[in-house]
C-alpha atoms as one frame of an Amber mdcrd trajectory, in Angstrom:
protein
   0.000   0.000   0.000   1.406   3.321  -0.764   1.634   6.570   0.901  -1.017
   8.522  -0.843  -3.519   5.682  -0.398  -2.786   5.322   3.087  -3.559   9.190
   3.331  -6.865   8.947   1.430  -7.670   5.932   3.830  -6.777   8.169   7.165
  -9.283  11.077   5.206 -11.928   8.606   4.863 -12.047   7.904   8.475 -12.560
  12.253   9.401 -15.372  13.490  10.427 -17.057  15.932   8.030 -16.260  19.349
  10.482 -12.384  18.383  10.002 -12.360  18.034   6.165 -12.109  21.657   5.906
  -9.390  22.116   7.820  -7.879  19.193   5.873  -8.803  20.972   2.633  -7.105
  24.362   4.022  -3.976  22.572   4.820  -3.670  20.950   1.804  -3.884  24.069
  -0.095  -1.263  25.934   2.077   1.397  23.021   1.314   0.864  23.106  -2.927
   4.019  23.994  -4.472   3.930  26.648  -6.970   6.285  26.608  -9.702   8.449
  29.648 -10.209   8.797  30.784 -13.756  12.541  31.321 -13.593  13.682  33.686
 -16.428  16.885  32.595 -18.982  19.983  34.429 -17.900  21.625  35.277 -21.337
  24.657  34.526 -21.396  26.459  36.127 -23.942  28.212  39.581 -23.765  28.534
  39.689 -19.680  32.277  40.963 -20.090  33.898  37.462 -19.368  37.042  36.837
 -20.725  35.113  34.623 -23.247  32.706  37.666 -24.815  35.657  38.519 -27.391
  36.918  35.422 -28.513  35.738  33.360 -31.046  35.482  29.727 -29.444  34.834
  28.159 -32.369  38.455  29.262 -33.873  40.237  28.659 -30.256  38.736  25.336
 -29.628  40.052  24.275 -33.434  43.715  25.210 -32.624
């Protein structure tokens, strides 16, 4: 038996006043997913920003 259906049995057995509370809980705990932006990474005056790699990596 998993976790999840052991936590759906352990629901089942609440009393209806509690499944609120429950249902308040559950929403506090939901993970929300950041959007995290793309850090360009090109031209941030590295030693690398002037140099073609292509030609270095060829010699």
């Amino acid at each position: 038996m998993t976790i999840k259906e052991k936590i759906k049995e352990e629901i089942d057995l609440l009393p209806d006043e509690l499944l609120d509370q429950v249902q308040e809980y559950l929403n506090s705990i939901k993970v929300s997913r950041i959007k995290r932006e793309k850090t360009h990474t090109l031209h941030l005056k590295g030693q690398y920003d002037s140099m073609n790699l292509r030609q270095k990596a060829y010699e």
